[in-house]
N, C-alpha and C positions, 0 to 999 in steps of 0.2 A: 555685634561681635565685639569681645571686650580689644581694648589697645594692649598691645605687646608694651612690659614692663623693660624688656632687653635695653633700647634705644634709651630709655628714661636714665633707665640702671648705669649705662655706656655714659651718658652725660653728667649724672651726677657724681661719676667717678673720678671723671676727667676735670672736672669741676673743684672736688675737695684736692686732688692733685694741685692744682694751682693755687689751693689756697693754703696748703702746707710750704710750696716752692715759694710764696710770698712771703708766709711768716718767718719761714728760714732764710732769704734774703735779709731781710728786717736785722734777723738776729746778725748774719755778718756782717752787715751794715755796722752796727753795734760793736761788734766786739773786735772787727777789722779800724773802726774805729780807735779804739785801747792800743791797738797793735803802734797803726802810723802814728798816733800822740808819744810812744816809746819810741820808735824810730826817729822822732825828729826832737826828740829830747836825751834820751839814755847815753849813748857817746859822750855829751856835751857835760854831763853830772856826772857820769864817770870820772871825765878828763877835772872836774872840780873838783871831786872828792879823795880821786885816788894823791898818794905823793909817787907814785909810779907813773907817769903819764901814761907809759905803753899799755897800761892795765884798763884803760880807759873803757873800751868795748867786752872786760869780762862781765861784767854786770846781764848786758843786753847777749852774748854770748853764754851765761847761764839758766836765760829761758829758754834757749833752745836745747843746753844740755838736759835739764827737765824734763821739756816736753817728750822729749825723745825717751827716757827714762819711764813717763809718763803715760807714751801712747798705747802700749799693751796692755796696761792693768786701765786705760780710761774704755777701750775699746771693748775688752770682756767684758767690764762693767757695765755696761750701754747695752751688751748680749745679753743680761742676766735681766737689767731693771727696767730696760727700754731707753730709746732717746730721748723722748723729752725731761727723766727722771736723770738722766747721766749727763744731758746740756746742763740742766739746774745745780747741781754739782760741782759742776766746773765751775759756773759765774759765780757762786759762793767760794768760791777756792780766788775769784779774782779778786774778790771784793777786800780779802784777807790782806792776799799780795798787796794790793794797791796800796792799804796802812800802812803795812811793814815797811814799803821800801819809801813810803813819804815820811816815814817816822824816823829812818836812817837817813833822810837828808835835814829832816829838822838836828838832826842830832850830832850831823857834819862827820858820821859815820858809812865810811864807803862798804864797810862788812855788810853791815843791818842792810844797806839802800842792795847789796849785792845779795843776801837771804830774802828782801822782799822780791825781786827779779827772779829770782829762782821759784816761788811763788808761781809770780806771775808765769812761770812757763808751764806749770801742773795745769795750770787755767786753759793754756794757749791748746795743750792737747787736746781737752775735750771738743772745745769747740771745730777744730779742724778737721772733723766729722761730720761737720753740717752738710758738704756736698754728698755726700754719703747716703746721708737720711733724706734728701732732695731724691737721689736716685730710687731710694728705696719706694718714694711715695707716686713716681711715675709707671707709667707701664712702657714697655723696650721703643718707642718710637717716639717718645719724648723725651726718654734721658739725658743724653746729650746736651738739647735744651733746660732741664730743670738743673743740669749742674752749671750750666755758663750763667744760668741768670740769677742763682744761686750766689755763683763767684763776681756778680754783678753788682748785689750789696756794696761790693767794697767801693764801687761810684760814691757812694754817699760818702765813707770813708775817709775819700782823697779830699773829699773836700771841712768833712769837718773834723780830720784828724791835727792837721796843722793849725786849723783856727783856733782850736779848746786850746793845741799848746801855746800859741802866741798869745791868747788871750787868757790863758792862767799864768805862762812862766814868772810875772811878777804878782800871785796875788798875794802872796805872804813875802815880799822883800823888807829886810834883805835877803831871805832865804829861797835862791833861786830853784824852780821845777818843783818844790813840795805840792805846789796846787793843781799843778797837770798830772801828778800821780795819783792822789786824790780824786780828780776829774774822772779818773775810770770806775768807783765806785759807782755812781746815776748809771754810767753805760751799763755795766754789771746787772745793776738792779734794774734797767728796762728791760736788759734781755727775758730776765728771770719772769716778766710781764708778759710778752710777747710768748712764749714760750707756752704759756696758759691754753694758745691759740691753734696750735700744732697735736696732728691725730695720724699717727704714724703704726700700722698695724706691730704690732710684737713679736716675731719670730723667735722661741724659745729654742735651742739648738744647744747639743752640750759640746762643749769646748773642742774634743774630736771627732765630731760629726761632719761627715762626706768625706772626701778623698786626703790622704795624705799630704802636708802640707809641702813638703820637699818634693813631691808629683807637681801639684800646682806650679811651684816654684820654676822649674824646667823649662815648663811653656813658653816657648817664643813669646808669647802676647805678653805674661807675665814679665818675661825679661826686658822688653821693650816698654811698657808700662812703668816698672822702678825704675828704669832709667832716665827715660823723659822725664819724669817729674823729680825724682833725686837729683841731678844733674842740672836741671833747669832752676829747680830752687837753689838748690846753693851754688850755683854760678849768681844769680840776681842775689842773693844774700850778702856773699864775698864784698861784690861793686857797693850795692846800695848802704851795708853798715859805712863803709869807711867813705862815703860821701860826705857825709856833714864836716869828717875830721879833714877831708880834701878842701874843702871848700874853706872851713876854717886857715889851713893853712894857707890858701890863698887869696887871705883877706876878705874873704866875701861875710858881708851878712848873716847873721841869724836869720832874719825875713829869708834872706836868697837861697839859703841850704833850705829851710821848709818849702818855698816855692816850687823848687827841683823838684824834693819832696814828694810833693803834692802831685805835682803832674807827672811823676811815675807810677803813684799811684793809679790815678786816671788811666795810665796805659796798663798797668797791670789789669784795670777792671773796665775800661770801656771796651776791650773789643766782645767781649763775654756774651753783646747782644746778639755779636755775628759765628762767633766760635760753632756753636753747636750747630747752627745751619753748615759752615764752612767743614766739620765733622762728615754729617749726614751726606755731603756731598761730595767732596772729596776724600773722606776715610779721614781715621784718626794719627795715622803715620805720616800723612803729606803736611796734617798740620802741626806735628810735631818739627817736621822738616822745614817748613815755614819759619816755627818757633826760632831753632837753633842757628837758622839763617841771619833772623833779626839780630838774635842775641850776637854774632859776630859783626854786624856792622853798628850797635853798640860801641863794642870797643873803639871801632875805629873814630866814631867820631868825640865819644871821651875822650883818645889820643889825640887829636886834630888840630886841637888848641887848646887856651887856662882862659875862656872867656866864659861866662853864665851861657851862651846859645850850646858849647861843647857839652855841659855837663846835662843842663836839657834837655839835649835833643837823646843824647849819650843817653840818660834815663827814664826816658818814652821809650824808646826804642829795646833796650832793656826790660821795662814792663810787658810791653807786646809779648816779646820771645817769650819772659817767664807765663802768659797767658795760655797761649798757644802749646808751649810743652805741657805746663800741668797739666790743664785741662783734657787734655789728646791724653796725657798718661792715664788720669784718672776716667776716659772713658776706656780705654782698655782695659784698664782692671776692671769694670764693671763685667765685661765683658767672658772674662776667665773663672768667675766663684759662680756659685749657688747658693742659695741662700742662704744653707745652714752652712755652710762656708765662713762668710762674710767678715764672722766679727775677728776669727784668725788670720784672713789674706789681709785686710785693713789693716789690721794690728803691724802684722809683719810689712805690709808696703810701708806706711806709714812711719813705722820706727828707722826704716835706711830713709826715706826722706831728712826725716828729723836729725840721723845720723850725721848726713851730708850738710846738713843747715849747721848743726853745730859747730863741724870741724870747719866750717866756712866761716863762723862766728867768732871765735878764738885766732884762727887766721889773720881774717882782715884789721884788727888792729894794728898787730901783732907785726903783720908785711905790709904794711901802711907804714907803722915806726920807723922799719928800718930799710925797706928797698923803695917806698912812695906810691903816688898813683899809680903811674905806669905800670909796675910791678902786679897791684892788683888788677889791672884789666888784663893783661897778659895772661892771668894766672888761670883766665876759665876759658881758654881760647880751645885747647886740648880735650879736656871736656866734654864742652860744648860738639865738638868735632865729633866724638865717639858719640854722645845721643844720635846727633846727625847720620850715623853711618848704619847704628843697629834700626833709624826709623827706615832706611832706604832700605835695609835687610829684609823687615819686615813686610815692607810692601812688597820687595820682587816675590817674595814668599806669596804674598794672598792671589800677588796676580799671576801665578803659578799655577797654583791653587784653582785659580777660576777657570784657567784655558784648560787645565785636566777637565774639570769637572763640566766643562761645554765639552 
């Protein structure tokens, strides 16, 4: 009697699943990389280049205006040509940025270093579809998991984003950071490698196929969904740009602000192994609630003191939360499209995230200049609170929901 092809089929599926969810790891590994080497440099070459000081963080403020400008036309794009054709795209768009904005600090030009940054934020959109394309390659009982380990990349990140920049910022001195911007071209072009590796089916769908987008919109999941992650991200945005210039101001090290750095990172992306279990099992709203919980005892212990352990612990504790809410938002939106949905509800989540990142971007210098720390930890207390109240909405809803329906 021949063997059933079913179980082979079920395995081999499950099988290239994970080896897409690994090369897309890889790739944000990679390009989450790019990201933190700007984060613990961009501030620092603003505040050199500009004669404004306070203008310091628009540079690193106009990758996110970009991005955001950027994320509806990268996401149709990726509907039309596919993901691995619309990821390659983008790295070639960073590879551009990284020039430009190292050729405006050869050039002690804050405009140029401020046009290559904007660059780089064209870049930042494509890639911020990688958990996306993870989801897309799972079947409904992995998701969760292929997106936290996806968002798990950025492990690697924490740790070799800070080292490229300490170990490039002097390699052209006296011309300080040209070589850590520079540095993001190799990451660029491994992605572009990696990328070869990834077999992600093609869903062709024209632009207003399935349900009305303003319908979608409405859904409690959906609302609950941009919020957590809009909210979550640019609360962690707000705090984390105007750290370096905190930390600056009080006297601390360049070593000591990448340190912080670094191990916010690590909290942004270590807990990513447990997330999607902590999903699966408590729902995607508790962990959202979790999130927003962290993110307020953040603040406090940013407030607490001006030693390196306040701003440390301040910025783990901040990584978690932005963990836990993203993550929780973006399985909820999985959860409210259909396929041929897809490349519009991303579009549209993804551009208010971006929204909220930017006006968070421009911000934090800005109310760093003139009100201080304090001012910006304060500033996401409010916020934060409202993700908090629509994730507890949402849950009394499901568990509503479940006692009707027993």
């Amino acid at each position: 009697m021949p063997r059933s092809s079913a179980p082979s089929s079920g395995a081999e599926s499950r099988t290239r699943a994970r080896a897409n969810v690994l090369a897309l790891a890889v790739c944000q590994a990679l390009s989450m990389s790019g990201v933190v080497l700007v984060v613990a440099v961009s501030a620092l070459t603003g505040e050199a280049l500009a004669e404004n000081k306070a203008l310091a963080t628009v540079p690193f403020a106009l990758q996110f205006a970009m991005a955001m400008i950027a994320t509806v036309p990268a996401s149709l794009l990726m509907g039309r040509i596919g993901r691995r054709a619309g990821f390659t795209v983008g790295q070639t768009i960073g590879i551009l940025g990284a020039l430009v904005a190292a050729f405006g600090i050869f050039q002690n030009s804050f405009a140029i270093f401020a046009v290559g940054s904007a660059i780089l934020g064209i870049h930042n959109a494509f890639w911020q579809y990688l958990r996306f394309a993870a989801a897309e390659a799972a079947d409904e009982s992995f998701r969760p998991q292929a997106i936290s380990y996806v968002l798990a990349g950025g492990l690697v990140a924490a740790i070799l984003g800070p080292e490229i920049a300490k170990a490039t910022r002097d390699l052209f001195a006296p011309v300080v950071f040209a070589g850590s911007y520079l540095a993001i071209v190799p990451l660029c072009l491994a992605n572009i490698a990696v990328l070869r590796f990834v077999r992600i089916p093609h869903i062709r769908a024209g632009v207003y196929a399935g349900r009305r987008l303003g319908r979608i919109a409405r859904e409690p999941v959906f609302v609950v969904a941009v919020l957590s992650a809009m909210i979550g991200y640019g609360a962690m945005n707000l705090v984390m740009t105007a750290t370096p210039l905190a930390m600056h101001a009080a006297h601390f090290d360049f070593s000591d602000s990448a340190f912080v750095i670094q191990w916010h990172v690590l909290g942004m992306f270590a807990p990513s192994f447990v997330t999607g279990h902590l999903i699966r099992r408590f729902g995607a709203p508790s962990v959202v609630i979790a999130g927003a919980l962290a993110m307020t005892l953040s603040v406090a212990a940013n407030l607490s003191g001006d030693v390196l352990w306040n701003y440390w612990v301040g910025l783990v504790l901040l990584g978690i939360g932005w963990n836990f809410m993203f993550v929780g938002g973006t399985t909820l939106l999985i959860e409210v499209h259909q396929p041929a949905e897809r490349a519009r509800v991303q579009a549209l989540n993804d551009f208010l995230i971006m929204s909220m990142v930017t006006f968070s971007s421009f911000a934090s210098g800005a109310l760093h200049h003139a009100l201080g720390w304090t001012a910006v930890n304060l500033g996401i207390v409010v916020p934060v609170l409202f993700a908090f109240a629509a994730a507890v909405w949402l849950a009394l809803l499901r568990r509503r929901a479940g006692q009707e329906a027993a």
